[in-house]
N, CA, C and O of each residue as an XYZ file, in Angstrom:
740
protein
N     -38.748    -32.654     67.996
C     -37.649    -33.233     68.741
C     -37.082    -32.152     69.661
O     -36.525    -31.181     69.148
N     -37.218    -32.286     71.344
C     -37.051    -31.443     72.382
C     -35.092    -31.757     72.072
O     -34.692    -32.810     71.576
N     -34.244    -30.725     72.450
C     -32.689    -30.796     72.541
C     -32.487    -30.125     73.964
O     -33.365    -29.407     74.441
N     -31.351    -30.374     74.592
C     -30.706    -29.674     75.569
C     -29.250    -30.160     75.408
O     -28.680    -31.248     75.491
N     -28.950    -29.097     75.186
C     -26.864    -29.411     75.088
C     -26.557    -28.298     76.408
O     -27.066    -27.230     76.747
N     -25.597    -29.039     76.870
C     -24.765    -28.417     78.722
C     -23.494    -28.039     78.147
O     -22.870    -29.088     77.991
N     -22.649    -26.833     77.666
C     -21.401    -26.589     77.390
C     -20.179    -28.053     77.074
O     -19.432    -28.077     76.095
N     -20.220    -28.857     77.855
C     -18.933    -30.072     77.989
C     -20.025    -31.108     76.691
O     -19.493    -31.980     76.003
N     -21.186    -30.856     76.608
C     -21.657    -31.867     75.895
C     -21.320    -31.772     74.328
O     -21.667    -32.707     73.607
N     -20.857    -31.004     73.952
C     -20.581    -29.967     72.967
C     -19.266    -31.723     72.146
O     -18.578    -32.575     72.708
N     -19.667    -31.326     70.276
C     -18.567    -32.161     69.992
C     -17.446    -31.515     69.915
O     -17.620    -30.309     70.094
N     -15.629    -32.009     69.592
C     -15.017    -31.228     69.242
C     -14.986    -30.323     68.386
O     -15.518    -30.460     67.285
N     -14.380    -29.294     68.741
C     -14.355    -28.026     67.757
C     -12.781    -28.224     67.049
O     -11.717    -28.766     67.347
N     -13.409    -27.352     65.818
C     -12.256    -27.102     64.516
C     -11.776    -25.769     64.648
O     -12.786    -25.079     64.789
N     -10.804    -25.070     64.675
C     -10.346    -23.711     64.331
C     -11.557    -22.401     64.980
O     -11.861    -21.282     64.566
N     -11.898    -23.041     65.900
C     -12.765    -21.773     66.404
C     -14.052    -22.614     66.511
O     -14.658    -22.496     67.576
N     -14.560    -23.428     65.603
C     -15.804    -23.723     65.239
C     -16.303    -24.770     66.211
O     -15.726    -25.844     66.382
N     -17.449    -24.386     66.863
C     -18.324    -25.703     67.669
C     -19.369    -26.062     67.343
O     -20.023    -25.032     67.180
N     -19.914    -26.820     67.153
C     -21.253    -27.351     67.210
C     -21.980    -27.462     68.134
O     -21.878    -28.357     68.973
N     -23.087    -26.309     68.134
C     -23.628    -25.879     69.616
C     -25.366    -27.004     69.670
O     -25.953    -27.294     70.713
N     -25.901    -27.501     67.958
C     -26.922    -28.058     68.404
C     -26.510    -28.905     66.893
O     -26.286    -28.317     65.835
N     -26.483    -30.025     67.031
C     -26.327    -30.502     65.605
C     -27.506    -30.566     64.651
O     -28.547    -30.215     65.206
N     -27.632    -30.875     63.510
C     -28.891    -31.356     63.154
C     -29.639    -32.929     63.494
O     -30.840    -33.168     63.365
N     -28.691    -33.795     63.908
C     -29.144    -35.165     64.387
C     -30.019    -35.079     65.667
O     -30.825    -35.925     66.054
N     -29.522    -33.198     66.587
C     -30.246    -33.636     67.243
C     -31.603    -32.443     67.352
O     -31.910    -31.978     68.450
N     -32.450    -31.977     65.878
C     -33.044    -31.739     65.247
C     -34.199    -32.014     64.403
O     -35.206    -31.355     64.141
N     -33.632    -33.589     63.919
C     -34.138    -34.353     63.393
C     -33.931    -33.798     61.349
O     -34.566    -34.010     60.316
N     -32.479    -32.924     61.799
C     -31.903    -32.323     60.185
C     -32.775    -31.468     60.442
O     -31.747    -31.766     59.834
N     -33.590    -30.690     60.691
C     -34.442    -29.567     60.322
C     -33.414    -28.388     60.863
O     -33.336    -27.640     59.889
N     -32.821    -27.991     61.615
C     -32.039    -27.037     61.937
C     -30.515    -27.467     62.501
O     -30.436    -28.621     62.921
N     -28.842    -26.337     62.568
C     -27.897    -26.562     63.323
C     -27.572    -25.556     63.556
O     -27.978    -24.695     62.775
N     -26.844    -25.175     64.513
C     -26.270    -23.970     64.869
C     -24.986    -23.949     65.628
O     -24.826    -24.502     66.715
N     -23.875    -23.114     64.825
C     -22.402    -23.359     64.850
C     -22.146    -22.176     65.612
O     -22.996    -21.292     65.504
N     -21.101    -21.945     66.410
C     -20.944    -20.965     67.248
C     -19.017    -20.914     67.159
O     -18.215    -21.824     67.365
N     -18.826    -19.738     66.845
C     -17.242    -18.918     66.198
C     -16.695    -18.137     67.151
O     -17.393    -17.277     67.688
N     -15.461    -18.303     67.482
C     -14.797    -17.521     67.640
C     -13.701    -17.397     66.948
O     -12.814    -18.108     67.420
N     -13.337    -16.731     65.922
C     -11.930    -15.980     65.478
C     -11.001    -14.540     65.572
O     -11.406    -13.378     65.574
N      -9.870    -14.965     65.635
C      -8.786    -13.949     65.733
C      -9.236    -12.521     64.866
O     -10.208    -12.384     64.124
N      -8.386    -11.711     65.157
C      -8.741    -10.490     63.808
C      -7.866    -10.792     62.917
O      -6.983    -11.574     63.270
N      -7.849    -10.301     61.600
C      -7.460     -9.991     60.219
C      -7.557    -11.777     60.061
O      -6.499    -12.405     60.028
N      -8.995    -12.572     59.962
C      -8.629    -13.733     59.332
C      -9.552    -13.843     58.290
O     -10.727    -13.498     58.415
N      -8.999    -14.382     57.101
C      -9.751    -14.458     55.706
C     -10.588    -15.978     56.201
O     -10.104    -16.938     56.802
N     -11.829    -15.798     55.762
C     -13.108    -16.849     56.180
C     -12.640    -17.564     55.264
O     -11.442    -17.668     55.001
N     -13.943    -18.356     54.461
C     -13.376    -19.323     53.564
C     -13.910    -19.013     52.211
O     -14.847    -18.215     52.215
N     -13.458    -19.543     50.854
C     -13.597    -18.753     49.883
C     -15.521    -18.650     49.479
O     -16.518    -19.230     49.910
N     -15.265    -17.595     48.453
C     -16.740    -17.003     48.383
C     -17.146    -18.847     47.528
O     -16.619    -19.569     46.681
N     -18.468    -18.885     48.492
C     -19.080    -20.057     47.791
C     -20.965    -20.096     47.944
O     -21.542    -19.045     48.224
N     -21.561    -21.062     47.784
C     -22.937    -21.155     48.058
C     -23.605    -22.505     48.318
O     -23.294    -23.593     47.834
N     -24.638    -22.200     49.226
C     -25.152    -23.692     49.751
C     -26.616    -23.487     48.961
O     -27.391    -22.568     49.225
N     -26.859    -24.546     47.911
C     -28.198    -24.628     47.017
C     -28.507    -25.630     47.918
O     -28.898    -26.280     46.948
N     -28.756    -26.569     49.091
C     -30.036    -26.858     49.651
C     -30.026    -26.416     51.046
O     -30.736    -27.053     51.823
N     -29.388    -25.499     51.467
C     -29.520    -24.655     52.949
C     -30.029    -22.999     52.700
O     -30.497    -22.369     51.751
N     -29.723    -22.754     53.851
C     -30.004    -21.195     54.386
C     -28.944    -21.067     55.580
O     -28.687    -22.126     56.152
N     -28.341    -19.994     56.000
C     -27.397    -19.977     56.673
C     -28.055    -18.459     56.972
O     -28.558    -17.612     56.233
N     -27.781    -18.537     58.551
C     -27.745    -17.367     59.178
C     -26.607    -16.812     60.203
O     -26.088    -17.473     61.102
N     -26.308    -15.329     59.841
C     -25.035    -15.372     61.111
C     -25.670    -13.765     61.982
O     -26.403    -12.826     61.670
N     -24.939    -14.149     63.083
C     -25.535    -13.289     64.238
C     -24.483    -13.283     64.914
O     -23.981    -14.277     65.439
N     -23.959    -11.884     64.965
C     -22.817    -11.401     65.646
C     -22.826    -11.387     67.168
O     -23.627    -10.673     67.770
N     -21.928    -12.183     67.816
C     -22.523    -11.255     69.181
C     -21.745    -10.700     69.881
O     -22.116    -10.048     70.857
N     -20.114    -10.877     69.436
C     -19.532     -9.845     69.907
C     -17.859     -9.465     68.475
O     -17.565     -9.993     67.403
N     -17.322     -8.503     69.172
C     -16.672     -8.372     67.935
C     -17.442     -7.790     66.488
O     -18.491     -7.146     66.445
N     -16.755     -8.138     65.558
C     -17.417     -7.357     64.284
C     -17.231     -9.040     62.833
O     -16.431     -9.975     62.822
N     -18.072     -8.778     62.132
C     -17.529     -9.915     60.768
C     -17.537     -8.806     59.498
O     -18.318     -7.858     59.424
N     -16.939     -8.997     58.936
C     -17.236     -8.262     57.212
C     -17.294     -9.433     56.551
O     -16.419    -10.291     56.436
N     -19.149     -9.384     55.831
C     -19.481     -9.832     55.237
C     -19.593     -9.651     53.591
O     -19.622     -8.476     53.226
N     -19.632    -10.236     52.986
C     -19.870    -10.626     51.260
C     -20.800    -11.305     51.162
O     -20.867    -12.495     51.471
N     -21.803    -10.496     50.627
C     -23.462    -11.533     50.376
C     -23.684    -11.109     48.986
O     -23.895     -9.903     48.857
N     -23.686    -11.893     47.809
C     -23.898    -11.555     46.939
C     -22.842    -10.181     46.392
O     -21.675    -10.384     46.728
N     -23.021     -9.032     45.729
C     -22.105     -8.340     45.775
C     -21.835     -7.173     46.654
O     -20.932     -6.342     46.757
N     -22.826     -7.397     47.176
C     -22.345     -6.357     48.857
C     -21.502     -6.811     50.039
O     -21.583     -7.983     50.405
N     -20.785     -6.043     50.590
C     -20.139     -6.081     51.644
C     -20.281     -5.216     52.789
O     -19.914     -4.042     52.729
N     -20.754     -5.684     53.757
C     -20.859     -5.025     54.801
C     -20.341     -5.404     56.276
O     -20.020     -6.579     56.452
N     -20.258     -4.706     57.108
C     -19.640     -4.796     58.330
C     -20.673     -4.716     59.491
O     -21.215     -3.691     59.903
N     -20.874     -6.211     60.023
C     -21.644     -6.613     61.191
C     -20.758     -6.401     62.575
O     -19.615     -6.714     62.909
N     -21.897     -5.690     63.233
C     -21.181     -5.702     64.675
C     -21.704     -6.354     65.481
O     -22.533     -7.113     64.979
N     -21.556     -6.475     67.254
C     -22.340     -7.049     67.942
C     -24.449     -6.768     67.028
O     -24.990     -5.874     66.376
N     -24.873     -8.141     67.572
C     -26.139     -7.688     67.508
C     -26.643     -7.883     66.084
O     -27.690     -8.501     65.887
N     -25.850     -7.319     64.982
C     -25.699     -7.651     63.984
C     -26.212     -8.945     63.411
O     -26.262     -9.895     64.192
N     -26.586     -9.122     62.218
C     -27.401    -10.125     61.302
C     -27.776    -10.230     59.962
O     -28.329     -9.371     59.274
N     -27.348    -11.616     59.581
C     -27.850    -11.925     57.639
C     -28.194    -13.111     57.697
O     -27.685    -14.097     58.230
N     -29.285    -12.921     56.987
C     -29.838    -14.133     56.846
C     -29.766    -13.996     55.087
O     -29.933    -12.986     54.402
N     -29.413    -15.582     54.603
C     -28.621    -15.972     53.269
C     -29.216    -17.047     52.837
O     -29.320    -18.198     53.261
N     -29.684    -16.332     51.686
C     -30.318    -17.704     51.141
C     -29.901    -18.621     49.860
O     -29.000    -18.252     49.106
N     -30.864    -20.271     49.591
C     -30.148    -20.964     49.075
C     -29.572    -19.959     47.961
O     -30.047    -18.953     47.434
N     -28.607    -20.503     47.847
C     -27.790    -20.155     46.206
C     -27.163    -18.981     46.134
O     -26.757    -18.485     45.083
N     -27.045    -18.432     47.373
C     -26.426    -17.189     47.511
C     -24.889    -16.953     47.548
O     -24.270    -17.251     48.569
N     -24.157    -16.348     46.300
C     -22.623    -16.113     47.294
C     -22.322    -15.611     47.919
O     -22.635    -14.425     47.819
N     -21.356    -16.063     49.258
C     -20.813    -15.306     50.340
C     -20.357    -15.638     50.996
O     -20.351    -16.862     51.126
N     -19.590    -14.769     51.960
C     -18.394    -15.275     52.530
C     -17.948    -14.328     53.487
O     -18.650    -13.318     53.512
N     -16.783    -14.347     54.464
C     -16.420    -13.342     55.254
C     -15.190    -13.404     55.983
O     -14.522    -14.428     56.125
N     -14.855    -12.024     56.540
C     -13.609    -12.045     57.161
C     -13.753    -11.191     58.469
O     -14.798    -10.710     58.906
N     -12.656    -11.112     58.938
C     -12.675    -10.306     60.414
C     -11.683     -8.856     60.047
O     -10.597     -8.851     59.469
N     -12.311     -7.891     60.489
C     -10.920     -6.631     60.459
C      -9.830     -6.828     61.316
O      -9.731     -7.527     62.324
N      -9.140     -6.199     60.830
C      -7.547     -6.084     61.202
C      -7.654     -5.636     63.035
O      -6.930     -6.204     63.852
N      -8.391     -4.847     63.330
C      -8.526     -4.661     64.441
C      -8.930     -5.862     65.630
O      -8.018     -6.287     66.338
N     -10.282     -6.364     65.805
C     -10.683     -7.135     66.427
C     -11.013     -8.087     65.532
O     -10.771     -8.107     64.326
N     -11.853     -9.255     66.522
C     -12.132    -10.766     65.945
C     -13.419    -10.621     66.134
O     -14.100     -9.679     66.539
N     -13.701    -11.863     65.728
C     -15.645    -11.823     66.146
C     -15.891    -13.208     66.930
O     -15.065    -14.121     66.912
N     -16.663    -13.243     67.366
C     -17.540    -14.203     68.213
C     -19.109    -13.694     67.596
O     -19.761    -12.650     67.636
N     -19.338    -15.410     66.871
C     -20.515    -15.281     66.064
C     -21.393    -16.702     66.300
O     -21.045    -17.516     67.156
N     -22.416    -16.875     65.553
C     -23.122    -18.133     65.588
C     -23.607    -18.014     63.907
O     -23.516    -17.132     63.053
N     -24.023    -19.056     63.937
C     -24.461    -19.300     62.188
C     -25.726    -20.577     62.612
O     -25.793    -21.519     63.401
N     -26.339    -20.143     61.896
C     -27.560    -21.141     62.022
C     -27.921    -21.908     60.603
O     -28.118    -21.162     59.643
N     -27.998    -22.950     60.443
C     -28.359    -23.693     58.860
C     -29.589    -24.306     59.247
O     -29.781    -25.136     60.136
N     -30.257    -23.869     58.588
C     -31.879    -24.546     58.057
C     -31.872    -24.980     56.354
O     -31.784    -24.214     55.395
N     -31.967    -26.110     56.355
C     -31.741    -27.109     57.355
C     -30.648    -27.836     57.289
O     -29.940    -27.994     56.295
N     -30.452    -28.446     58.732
C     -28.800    -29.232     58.995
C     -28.682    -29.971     58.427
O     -29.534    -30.675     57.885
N     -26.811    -30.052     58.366
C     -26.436    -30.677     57.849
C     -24.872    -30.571     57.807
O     -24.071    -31.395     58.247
N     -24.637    -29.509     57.250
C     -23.729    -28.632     57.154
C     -22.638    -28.964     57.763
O     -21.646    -29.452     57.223
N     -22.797    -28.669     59.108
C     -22.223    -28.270     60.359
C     -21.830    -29.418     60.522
O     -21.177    -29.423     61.566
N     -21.868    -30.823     59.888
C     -20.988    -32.071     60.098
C     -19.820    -31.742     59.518
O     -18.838    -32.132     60.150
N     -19.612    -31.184     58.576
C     -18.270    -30.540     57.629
C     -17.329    -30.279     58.894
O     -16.270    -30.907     58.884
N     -17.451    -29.860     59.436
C     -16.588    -29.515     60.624
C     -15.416    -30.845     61.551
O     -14.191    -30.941     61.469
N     -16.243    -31.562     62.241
C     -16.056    -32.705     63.069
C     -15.211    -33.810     61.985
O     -14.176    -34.400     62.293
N     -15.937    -33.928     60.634
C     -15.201    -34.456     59.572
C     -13.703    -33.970     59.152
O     -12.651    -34.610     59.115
N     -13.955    -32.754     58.880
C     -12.713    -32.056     58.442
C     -11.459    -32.487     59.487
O     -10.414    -33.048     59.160
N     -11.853    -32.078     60.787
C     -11.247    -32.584     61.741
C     -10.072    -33.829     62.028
O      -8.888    -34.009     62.314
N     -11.717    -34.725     61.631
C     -10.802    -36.198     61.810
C     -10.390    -36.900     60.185
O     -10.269    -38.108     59.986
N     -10.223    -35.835     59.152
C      -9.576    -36.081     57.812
C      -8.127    -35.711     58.822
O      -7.106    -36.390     58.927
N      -8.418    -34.578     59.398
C      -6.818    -33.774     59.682
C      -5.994    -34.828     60.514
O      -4.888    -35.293     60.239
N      -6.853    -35.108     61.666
C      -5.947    -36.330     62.561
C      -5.558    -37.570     62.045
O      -4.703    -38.269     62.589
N      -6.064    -37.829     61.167
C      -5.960    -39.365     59.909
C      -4.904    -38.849     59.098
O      -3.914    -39.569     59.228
N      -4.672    -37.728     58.175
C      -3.241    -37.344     58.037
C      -2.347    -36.780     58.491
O      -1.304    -36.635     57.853
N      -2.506    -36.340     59.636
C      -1.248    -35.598     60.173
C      -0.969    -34.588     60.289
O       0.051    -34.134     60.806
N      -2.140    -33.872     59.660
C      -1.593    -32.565     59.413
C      -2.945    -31.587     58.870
O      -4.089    -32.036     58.942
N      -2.690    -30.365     58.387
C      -3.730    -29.612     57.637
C      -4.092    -30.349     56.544
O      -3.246    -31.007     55.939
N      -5.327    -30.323     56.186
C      -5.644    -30.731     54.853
C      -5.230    -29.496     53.636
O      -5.099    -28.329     54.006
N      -5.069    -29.829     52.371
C      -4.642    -28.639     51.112
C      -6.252    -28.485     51.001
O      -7.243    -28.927     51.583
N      -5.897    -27.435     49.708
C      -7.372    -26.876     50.068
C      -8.537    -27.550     49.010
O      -9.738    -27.413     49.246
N      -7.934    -28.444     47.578
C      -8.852    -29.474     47.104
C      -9.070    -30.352     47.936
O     -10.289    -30.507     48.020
N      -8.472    -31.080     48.669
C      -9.072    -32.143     49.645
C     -10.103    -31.528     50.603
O     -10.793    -32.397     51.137
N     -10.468    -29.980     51.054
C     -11.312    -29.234     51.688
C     -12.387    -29.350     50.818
O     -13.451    -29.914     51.075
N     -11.986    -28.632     49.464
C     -13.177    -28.501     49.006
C     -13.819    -29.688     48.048
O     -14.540    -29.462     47.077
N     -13.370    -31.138     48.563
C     -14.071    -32.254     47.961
C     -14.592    -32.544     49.226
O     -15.633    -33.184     49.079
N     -14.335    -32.361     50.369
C     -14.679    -32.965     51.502
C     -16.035    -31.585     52.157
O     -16.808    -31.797     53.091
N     -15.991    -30.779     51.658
C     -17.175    -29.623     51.760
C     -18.310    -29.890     51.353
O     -19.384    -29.761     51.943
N     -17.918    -30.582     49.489
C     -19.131    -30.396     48.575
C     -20.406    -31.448     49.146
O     -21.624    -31.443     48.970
N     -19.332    -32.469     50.028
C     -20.440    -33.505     50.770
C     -21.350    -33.030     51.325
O     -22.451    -33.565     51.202
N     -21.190    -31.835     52.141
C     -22.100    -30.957     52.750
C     -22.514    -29.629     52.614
O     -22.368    -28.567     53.220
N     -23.299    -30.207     51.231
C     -23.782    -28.263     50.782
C     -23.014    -27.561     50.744
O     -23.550    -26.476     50.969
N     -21.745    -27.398     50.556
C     -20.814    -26.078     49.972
C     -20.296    -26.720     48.964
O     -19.868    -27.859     48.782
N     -20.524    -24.914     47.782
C     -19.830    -25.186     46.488
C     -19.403    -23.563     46.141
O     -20.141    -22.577     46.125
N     -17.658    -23.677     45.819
C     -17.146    -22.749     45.583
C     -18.271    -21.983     44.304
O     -18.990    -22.416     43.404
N     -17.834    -20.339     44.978
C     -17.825    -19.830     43.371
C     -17.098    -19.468     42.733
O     -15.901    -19.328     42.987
N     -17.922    -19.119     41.286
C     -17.008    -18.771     40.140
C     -15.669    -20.165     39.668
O     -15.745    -21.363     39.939
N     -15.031    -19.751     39.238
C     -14.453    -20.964     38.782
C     -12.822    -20.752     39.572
O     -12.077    -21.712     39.380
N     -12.373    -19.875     40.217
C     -11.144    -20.162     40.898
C     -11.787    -19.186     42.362
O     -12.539    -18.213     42.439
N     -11.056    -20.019     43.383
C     -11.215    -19.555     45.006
C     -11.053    -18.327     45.000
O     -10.324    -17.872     44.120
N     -11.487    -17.686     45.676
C     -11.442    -16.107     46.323
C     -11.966    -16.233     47.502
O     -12.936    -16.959     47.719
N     -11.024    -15.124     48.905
C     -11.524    -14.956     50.150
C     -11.586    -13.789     50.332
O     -10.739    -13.215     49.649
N     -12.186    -13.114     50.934
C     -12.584    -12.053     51.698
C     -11.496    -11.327     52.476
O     -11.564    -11.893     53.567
N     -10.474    -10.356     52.577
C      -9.667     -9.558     53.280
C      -9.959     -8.932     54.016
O     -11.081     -8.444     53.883
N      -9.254     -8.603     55.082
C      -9.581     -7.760     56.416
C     -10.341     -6.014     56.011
O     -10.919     -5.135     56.651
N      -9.892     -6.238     54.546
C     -10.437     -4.922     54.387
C     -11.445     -4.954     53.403
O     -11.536     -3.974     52.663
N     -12.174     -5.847     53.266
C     -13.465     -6.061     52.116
C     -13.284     -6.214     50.987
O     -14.140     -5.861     50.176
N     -12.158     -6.766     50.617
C     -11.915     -6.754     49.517
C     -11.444     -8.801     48.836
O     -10.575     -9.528     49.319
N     -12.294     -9.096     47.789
C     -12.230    -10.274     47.632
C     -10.799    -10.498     46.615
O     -10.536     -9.792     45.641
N      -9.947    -11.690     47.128
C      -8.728    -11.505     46.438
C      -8.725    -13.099     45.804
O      -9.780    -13.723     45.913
N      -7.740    -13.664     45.247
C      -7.259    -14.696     44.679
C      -7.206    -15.641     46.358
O      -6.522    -15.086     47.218
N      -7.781    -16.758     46.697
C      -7.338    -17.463     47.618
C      -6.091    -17.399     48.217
O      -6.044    -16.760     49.268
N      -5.081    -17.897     47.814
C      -3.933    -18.265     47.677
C      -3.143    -16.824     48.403
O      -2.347    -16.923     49.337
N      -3.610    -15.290     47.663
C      -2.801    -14.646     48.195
C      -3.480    -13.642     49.871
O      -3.065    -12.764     50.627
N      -4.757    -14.537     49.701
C      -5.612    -14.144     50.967
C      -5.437    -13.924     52.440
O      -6.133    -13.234     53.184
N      -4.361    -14.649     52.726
C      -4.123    -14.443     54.323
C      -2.671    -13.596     54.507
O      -2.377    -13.020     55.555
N      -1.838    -13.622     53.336
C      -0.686    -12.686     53.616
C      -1.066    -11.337     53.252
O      -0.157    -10.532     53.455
N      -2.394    -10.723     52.660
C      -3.320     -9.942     52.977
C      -3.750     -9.520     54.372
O      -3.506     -8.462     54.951
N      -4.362    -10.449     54.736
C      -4.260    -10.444     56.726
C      -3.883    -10.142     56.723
O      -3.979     -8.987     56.309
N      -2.256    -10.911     57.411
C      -1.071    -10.484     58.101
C      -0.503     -9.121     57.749
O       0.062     -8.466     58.625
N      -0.633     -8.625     56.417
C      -0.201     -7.078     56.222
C      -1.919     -6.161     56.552
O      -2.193     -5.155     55.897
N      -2.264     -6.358     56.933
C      -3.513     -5.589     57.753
C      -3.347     -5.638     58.804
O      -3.398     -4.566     59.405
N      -3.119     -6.636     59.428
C      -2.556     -6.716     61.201
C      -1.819     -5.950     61.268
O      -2.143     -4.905     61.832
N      -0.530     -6.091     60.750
C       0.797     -5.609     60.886
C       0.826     -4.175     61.015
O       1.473     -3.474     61.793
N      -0.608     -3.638     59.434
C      -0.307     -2.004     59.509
C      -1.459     -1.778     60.785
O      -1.292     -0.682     61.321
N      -2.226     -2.325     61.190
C      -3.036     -1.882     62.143
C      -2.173     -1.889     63.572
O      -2.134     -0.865     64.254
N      -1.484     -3.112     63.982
C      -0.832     -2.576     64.875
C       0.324     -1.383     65.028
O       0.556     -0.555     65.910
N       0.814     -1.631     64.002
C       1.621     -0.075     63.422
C       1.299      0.787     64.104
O       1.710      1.240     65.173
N       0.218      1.107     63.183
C      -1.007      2.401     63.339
C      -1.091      2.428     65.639
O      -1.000      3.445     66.326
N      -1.239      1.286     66.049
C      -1.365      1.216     67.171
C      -0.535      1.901     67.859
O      -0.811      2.641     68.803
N       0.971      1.578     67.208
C       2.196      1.482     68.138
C       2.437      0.311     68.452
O       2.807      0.157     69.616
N       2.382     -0.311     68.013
C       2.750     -1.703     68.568
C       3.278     -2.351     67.383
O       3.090     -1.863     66.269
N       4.146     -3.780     67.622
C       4.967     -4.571     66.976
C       3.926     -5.799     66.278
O       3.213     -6.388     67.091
N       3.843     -6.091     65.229
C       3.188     -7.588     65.100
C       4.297     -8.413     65.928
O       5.487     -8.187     66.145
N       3.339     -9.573     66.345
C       3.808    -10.506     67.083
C       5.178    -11.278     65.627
O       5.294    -10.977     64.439
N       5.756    -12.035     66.268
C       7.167    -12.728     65.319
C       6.230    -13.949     65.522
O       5.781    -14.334     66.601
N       5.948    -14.656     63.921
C       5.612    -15.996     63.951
C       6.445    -16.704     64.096
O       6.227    -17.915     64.134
């Protein structure tokens, strides 16, 4: 199955996330999601896809990754390829953001997105994070271990919950460190 997607052909995007080739138009054999996020943001908690493969490829910016029990720091150019049943997960440093792509062999996945979406516009609001992760498991993601953990700006896997005010005190001391003010939410 030949594809050509033109930028505007693109479906809506979630929080950074686009869908640059779906798997429908694949025929499910491959998708590929294309990221841009802020710095110091906790990804989503450490989990694993038992009937995919997920690949990410940095191409600008940096990701800190969690693959299994390593952590490492991808830069431009940068690359992991993850296989089924693998845990992992990732975040951005306090400094910069990343602009990435992720590839799933095979698709599927990458509908989680467009869904999540229009759960959010059907209530009003953010979804909590069991209604995420019942609305995930539809598509090959399953937390690990038995309570959430995300990834911190500084590689370090914490309790979900206290994961992004982690961020924000990594931003905060990084701009410090800068001279500069965090922005006032």
């Amino acid at each position: 199955m030949t594809s050509i997607v033109l930028a505007g052909q693109r479906p809506p995007g979630r929080r950074g996330f686009e869908i640059v080739l779906s798997s429908e138009m694949t025929g499910g054999t491959a998708a590929l999601v294309e990221a841009r996020v802020d710095p110091a943001m906790s990804g989503p908690p450490l989990h694993t896809h038992s009937a995919s493969e997920e690949t990410y490829f940095v191409v600008s910016g940096s990701l800190i990754l969690q693959v299994g029990e390593e952590v490492v720091e991808l830069g431009a150019g940068g690359l992991a390829h993850i296989t089924r049943g693998t845990e992992h997960t990732w975040s951005t440093p306090a400094s910069h953001g990343a602009h990435f792509l992720t590839l799933h062999l095979p698709g599927g996945y990458e509908n989680y997105h467009p869904t999540a979406l229009q759960a959010e516009k059907d209530k009003g609001g953010p979804l909590v994070q069991d209604d995420l992760f019942e609305l995930a498991a539809r598509f090959d993601w399953k937390m690990a271990g038995t309570s959430p953990r995300r990834l911190t700006p500084l590689g370090v896997l914490v309790p979900a919950g206290q994961a992004d005010a982690e961020a924000e005190a990594a931003r905060a001391d990084y701009l410090a460190s800068q001279g500069q003010a965090a922005p006032v939410a």
